[in-house]
N, C-alpha and C positions, 0 to 999 in steps of 0.2 A: 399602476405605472406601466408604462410600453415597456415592451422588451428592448425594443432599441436602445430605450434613454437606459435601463440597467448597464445592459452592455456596454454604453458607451460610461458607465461610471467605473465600471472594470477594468476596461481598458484604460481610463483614465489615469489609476490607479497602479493599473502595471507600466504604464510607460514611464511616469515620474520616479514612482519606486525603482523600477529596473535602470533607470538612468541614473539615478543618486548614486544608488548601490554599484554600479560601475566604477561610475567616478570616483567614491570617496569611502565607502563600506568596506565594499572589497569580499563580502559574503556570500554563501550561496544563496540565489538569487529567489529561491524557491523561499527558504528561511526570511530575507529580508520582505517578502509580499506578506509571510502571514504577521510578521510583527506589525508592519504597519500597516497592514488592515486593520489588525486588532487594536492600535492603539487609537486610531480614525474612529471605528465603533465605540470604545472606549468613550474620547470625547465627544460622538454625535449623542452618545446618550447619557450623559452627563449634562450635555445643551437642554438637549431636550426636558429632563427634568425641569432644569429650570426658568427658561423660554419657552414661551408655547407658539411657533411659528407655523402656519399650515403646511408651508412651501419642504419643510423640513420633518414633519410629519409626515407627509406626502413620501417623503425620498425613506424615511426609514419604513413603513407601512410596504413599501413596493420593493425593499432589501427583505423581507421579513417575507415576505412572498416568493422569492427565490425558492425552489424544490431540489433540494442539493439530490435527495433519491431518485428524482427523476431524472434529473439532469445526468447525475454519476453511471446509478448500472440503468438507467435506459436509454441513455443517450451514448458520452461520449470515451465509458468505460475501454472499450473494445477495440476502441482503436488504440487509447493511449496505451494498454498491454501490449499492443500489437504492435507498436512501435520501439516500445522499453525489448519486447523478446527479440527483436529483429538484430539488437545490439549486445546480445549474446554469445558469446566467443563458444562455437560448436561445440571446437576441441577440449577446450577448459572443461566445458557440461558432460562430456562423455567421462572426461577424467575423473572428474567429482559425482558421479551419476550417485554411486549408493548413498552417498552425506548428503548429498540433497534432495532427494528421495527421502531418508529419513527424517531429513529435518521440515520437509513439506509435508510429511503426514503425522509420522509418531509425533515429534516435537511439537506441532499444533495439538493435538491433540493432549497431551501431558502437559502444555502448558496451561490450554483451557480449564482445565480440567483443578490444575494447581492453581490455577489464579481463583477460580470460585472458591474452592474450599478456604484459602486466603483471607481472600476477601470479606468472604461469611463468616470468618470468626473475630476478624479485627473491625470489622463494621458495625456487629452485633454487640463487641466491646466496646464501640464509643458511641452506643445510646440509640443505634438504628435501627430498625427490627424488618430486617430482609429476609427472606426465604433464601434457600440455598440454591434451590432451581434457577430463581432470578440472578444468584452470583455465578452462577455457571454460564449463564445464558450473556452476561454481559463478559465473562472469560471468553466463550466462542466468539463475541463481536472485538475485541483485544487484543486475543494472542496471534491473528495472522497478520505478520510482516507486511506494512505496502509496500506493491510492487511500484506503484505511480512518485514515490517518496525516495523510497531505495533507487532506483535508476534514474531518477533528478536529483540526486544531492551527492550517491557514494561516486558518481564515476568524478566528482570534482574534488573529493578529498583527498586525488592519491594513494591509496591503498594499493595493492600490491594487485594484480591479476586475476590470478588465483583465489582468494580471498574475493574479489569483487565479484567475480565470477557466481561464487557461492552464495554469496549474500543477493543477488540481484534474481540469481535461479530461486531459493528458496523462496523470496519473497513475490515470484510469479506465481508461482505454483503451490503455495501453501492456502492461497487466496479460494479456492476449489473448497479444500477443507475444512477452510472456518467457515465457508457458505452452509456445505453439509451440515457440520457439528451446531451450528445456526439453527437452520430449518426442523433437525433432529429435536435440539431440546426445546424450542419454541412449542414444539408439537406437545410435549411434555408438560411447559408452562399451559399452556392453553387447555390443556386437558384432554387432548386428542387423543396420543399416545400409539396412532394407527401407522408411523411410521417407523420401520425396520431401518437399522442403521445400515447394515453391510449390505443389503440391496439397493440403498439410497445413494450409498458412498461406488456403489456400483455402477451405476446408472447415470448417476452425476458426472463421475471423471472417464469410466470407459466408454459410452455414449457419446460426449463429448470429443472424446478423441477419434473414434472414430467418424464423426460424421467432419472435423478437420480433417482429418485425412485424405477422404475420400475429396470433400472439394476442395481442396489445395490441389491435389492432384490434378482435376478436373481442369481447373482453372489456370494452374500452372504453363499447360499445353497451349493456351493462347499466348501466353507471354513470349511462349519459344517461336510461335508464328507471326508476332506485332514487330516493328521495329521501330517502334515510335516509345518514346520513354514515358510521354503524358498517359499513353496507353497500356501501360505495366503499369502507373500509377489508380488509375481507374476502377481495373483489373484489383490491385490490392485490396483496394478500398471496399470492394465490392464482395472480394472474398472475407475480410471480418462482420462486413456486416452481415451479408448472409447466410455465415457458420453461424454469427451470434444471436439472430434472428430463428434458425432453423432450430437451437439447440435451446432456447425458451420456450419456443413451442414443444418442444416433446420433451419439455424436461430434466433436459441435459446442462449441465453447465457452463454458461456461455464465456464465464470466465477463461476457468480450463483451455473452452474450447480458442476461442483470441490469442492463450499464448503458446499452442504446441502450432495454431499457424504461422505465428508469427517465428516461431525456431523453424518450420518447415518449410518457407519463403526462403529464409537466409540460410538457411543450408542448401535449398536447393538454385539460389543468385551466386552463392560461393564455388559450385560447382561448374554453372553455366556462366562463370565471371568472365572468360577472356570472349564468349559470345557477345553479351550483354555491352562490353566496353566496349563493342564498333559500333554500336546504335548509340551508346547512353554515356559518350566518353567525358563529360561534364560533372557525371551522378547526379541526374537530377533529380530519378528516384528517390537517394540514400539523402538529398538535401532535401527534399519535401516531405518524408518522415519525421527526417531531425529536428526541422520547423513546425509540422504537428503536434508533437511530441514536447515543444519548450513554448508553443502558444496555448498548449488544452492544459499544461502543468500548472505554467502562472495562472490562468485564470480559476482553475480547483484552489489552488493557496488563496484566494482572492475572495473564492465563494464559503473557504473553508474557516477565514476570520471573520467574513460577513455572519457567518451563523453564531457568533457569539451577542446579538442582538435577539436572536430569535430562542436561543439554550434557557430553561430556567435556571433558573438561583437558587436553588434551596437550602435550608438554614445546616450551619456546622459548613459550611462549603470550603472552609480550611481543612479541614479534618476527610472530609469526602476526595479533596484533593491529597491530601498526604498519604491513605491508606489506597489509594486508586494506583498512586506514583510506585510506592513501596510493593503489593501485592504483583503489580506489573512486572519489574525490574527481579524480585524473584520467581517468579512462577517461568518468565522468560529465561531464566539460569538455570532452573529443575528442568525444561523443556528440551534447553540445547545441552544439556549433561545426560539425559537420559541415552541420545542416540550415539552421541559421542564417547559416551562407555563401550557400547556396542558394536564401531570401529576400528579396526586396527589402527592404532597411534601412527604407523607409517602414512595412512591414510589422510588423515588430517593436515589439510594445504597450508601450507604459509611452512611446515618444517614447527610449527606448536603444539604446547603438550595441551595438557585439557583444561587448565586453571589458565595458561591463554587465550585459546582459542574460545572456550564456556566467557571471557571475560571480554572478546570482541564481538562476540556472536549476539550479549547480550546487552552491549551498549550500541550497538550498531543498528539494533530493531528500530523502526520507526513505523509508527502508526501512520494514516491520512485519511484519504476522501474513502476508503472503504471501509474504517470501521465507525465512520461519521454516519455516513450513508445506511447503515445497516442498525447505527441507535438509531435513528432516525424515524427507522422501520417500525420501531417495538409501539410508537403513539399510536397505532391502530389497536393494538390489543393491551395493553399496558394500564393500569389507572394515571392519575397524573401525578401523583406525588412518587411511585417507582420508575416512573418516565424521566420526570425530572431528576431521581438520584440518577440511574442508570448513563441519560444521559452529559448531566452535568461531569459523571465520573469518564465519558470517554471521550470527553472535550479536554480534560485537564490533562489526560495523557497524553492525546496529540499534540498539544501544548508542550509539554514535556520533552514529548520525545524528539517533534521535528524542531525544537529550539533547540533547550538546554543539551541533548544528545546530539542531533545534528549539528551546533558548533564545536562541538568539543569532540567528536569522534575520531577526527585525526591528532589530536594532543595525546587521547588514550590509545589509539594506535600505532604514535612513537611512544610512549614509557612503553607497549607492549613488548614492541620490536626491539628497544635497548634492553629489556627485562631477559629476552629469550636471546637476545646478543649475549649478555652476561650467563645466560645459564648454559651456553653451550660452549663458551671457554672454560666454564669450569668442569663440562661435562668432559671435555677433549684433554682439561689436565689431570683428572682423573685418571684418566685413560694411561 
């Protein structure tokens, strides 16, 4: 099937969907593409069973051909980071720097870590027989936060600033980490074992940062000499790709690298803002971000229900589902309480003790197109039947989480907010 005729069934798909959902939903718009992708695949293959039409075979054989890997970290990753960090509140980031900091590295990592062993004891109790390595390995592609999910869905729930701020930071930049802890125990799985962690994790994110640095900088200095706004557009565009570009080839993390340029663009448009407004008094820039940013989202939600067409099915897939949801949901609690111990309680934004904030931090995770993208990965080296658990288990939690949690995050972020209303009049009558 042409690329065209795909894209134009994507599109097709996001315009109905996003116009229903306007009109009469009322949902986040990101949430309403993947249900009903998924329920469209649903019925096409349901049809399909039991019609045998060419024309329709045709149209699923050329969905099933879609390369969400390809498409994701080789295509159109790097910019949508780069858009999502641009829309980060400086000041907020500097304020929560150490909690997000720890929760983009320690908490990735403890959660990884916690969801295999998890996973590997309650898997292996309902009849599965998994290696532990293999549950770690699918822990590392789980426990980092999307950034692409969290900055499409939390800035439309409402949530307090602060709080947003935190969750949208983490979930950039924890993405670095679960690449690492990926690449680390794959090397493990595979039998290589030739990789060093803290060299790797070295390499990965100070590499990357620095080679954003430098051409941000580089590149920045044209901006301040263009007065034309298409031309700062250009200029941007050119700087994710060819940080992300440079930091693939030497091994650096391109993730990483997409979103310290993308904080280091808008910190440094924030600075040079009342320049910038005599050229650019429209924002044509910050509008043609925004519009990248809500076209490359819907159409990920789009490719990301599409792929339940192409996911196997392997047997117990209720049970595969249930201990996938449950090993997540805690290992994600153990993750954000580890670093949050390790905080001064003053420290922790919203004014929350640690059984709040451990109980927003862990219903507010949302998986998407990177930890899709990255099972996706393991069919190169994988058998097919650990392919198919692996993968079937981090489709049910995308499922999961950008559904069932993404609707319900701001319900669970007012009982929060009323919970820690209520304990802080009683802290004050104590008093």
């Amino acid at each position: 099937m042409k690329i065209l005729t795909i894209f134009t069934i994507i599109l097709f798909m996001i315009v109905i969907v996003s116009v229903a959902n306007e009109r009469f939903l009322k949902m986040p718009n990101e949430i309403a593409l993947l249900i009903f992708t998924l329920l469209a695949c649903l019925l096409l293959r349901t049809f399909v069973s039991f019609v045998d039409v060419s024309a329709t075979n045709r149209l699923l054989n050329g969905i099933k051909g879609i390369n969400l890997h390809s498409y994701l970290i080789d295509g159109v990753l790097c910019f949508m980071l780069f858009a999502g960090a641009g829309k980060v509140s400086f000041g907020k980031f500097k304020a929560n720097l150490k909690i997000i900091t720890l929760f983009a590295f320690l908490s990735t990592a403890v959660s990884a870590l916690a969801y295999g062993i998890l996973f590997y004891f309650l898997i292996n109790a309902a009849g599965f027989e998994l290696s532990v390595w293999y549950c770690i390995l699918l822990g590392c592609i789980v426990s980092p936060t999307d950034p692409i999910a969290a900055t499409g869905i939390m800035n439309k729930l409402g949530l307090s600033k602060s709080v947003t701020t935190v969750i949208e930071s983490e979930s950039l930049f924890n993405d670095g980490m679960g690449v690492v802890l990926f690449i680390f125990v794959k090397s493990i799985v595979e039998n290589m074992g030739s990789e060093n962690f803290v060299f790797l994790m070295a390499k990965e994110v100070l590499g990357a940062a620095v080679v954003a640095v430098v051409v941000s900088a580089i590149l920045f200095k044209l901006i301040k000499i263009s007065h034309k706004p298409v031309n700062h557009i250009c200029i941007s565009l050119l700087l994710v790709s060819s940080v992300y570009v440079i930091c693939e080839i030497l091994g650096f993390s391109g993730v990483i690298a997409s979103v310290v340029c993308g904080m280091i663009f808008s910190y440094e448009r924030e600075k040079a803002e009342r320049y910038l407004k005599i050229f650019d008094s429209e924002n044509i820039y910050e509008h043609f971000w925004d519009c990248v940013d809500e076209v490359l989202n819907s159409v990920l939600f789009v490719i990301i229900g599409f792929c339940f067409l192409v996911i196997p099915v392997p047997k117990g897939i209720a049970i595969i589902a249930a201990v996938s949801v449950v090993s997540c949901l805690a290992s994600r609690a153990i993750g954000i309480s580890v670093p949050v111990i390790l905080v001064n309680r003053r420290k922790i934004p919203g004014g929350y003790n640690i059984p709040e904030f451990v109980s927003l931090m862990t219903w507010s995770a949302l998986k998407g197109g990177l930890t899709l993208a990255l099972v996706l990965s393991t069919a190169e080296f994988l058998s097919t039947e650990i392919y198919g658990l692996l993968c079937a288990s981090a489709f049910y939690i995308i499922f999961f989480t950008v559904i069932v949690q993404g609707l319900t995050t701001k319900k669970v972020y007012r009982l929060i907010e009323r919970h820690k209303a209520v304990r802080i009049r009683r802290e004050s009558d104590g008093l």
